[in-house]
Backbone as ProteinMPNN parsed JSONL, in Angstrom:
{"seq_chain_A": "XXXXXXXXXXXXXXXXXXXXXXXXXXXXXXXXXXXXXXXXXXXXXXXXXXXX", "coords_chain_A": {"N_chain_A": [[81.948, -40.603, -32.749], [80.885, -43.796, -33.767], [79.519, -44.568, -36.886], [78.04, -46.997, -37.481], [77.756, -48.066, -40.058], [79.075, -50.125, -42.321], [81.883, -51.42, -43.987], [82.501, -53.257, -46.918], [83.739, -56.093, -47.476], [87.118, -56.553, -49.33], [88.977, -58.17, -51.356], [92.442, -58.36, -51.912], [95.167, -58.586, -54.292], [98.287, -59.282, -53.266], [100.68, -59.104, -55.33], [100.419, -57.821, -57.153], [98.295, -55.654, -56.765], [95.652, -55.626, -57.953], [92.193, -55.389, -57.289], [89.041, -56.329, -55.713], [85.735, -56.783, -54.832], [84.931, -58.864, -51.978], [83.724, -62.153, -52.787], [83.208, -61.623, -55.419], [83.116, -62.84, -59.098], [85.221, -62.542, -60.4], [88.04, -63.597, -59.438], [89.734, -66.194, -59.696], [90.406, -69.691, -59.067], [93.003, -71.577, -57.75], [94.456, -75.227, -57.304], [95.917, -76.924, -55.481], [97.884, -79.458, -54.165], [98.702, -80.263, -51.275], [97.528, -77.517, -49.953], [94.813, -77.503, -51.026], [91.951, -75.588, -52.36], [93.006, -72.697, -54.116], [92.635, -68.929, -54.028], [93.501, -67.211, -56.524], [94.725, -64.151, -58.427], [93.156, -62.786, -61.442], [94.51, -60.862, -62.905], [97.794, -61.302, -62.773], [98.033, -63.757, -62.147], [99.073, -64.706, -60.052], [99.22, -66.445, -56.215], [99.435, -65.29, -53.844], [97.357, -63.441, -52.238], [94.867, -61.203, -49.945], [92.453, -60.03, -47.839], [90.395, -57.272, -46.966]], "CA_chain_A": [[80.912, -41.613, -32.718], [80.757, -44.506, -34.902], [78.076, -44.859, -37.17], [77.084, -48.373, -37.412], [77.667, -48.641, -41.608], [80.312, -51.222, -42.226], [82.605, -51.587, -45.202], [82.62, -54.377, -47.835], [85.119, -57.303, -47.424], [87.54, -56.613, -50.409], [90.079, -59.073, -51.581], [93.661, -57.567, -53.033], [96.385, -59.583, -54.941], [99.443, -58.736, -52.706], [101.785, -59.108, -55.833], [99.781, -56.52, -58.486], [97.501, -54.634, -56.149], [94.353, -55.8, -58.567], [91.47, -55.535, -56.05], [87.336, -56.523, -55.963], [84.948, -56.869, -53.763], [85.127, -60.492, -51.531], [82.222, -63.119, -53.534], [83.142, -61.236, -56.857], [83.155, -63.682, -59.399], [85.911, -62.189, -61.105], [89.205, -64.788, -58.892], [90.31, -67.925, -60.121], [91.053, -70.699, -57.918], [94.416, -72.507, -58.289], [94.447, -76.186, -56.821], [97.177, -77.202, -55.013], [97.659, -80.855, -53.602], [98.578, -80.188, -49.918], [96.733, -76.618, -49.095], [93.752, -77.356, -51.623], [91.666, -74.352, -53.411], [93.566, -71.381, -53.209], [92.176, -67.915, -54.928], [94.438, -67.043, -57.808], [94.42, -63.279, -59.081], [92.96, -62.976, -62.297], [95.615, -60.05, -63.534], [98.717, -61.399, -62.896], [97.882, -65.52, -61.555], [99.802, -64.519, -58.447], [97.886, -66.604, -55.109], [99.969, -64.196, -52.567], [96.183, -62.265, -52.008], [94.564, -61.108, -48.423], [91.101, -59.725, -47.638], [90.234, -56.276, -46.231]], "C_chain_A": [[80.951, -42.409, -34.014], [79.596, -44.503, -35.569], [77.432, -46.327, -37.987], [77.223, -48.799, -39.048], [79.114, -49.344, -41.424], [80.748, -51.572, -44.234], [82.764, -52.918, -45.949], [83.835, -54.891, -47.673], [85.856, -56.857, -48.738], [88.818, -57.988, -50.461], [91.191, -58.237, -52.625], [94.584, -58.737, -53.189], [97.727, -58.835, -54.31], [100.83, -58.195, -53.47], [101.269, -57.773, -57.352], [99.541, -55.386, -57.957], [96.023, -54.95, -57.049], [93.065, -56.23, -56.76], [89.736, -55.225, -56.397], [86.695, -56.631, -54.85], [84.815, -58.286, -53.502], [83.098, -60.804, -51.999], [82.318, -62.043, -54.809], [83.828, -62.377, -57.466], [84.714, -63.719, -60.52], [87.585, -63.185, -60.644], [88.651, -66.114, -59.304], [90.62, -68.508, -59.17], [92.169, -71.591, -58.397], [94.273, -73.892, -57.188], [95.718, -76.648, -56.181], [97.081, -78.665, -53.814], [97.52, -80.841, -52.081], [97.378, -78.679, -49.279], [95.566, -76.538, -49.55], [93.583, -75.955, -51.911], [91.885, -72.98, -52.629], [93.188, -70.202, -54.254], [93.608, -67.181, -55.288], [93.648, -65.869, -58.551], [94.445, -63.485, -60.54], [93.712, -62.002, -63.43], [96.864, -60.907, -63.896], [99.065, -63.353, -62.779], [98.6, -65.729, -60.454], [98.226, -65.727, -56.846], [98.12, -66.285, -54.009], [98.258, -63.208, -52.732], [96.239, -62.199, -50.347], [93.497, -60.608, -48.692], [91.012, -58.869, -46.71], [89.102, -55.938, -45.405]], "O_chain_A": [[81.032, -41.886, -35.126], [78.565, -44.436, -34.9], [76.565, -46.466, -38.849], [76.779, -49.913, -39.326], [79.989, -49.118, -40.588], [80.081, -51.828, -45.237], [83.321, -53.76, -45.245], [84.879, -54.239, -47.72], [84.963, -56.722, -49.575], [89.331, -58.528, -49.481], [90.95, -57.685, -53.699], [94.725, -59.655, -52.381], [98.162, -57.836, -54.882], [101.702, -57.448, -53.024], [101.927, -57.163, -58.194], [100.092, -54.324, -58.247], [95.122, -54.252, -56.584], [93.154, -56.931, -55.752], [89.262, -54.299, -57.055], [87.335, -56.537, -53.803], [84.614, -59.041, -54.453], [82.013, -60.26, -51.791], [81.209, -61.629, -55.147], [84.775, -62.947, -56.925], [85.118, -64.667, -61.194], [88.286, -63.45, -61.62], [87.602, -66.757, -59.246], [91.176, -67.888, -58.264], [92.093, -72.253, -59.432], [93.927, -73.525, -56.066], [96.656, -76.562, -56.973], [96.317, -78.751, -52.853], [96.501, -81.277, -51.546], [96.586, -78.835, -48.35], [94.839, -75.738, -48.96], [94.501, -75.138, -51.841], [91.51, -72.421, -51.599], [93.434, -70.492, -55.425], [94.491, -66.749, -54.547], [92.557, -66.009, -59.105], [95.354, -64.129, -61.065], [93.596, -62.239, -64.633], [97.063, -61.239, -65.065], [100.029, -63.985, -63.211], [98.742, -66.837, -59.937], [97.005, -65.674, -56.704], [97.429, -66.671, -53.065], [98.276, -62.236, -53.488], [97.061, -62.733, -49.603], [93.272, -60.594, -49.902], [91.386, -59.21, -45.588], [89.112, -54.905, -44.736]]}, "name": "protein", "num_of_chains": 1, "seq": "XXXXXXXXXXXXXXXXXXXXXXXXXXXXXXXXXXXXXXXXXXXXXXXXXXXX"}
């Protein structure tokens, strides 16, 4: 049986493994002309991330 509690969104940097909780203020955003604001780990400046 499930029990109905649900796990926090996290965000990980695919190229470190540095990892926070998603709306932590702790990612950078990198700008980029064609795909616009892209979240940029604040370890390494990698913007290969994903969201768990």
């Amino acid at each position: 049986m499930v029990d109905g509690s649900t796990t926090a969104s996290r965000i990980v940097c695919l190229n470190c493994g540095y990892e926070t909780p998603a709306g932590s203020d702790a990612w950078a955003t990198a700008d980029h002309p064609s795909l616009g604001a892209l979240t940029q780990c604040p370890e390494c400046g990698s913007t290969n991330t994903t969201s768990r």
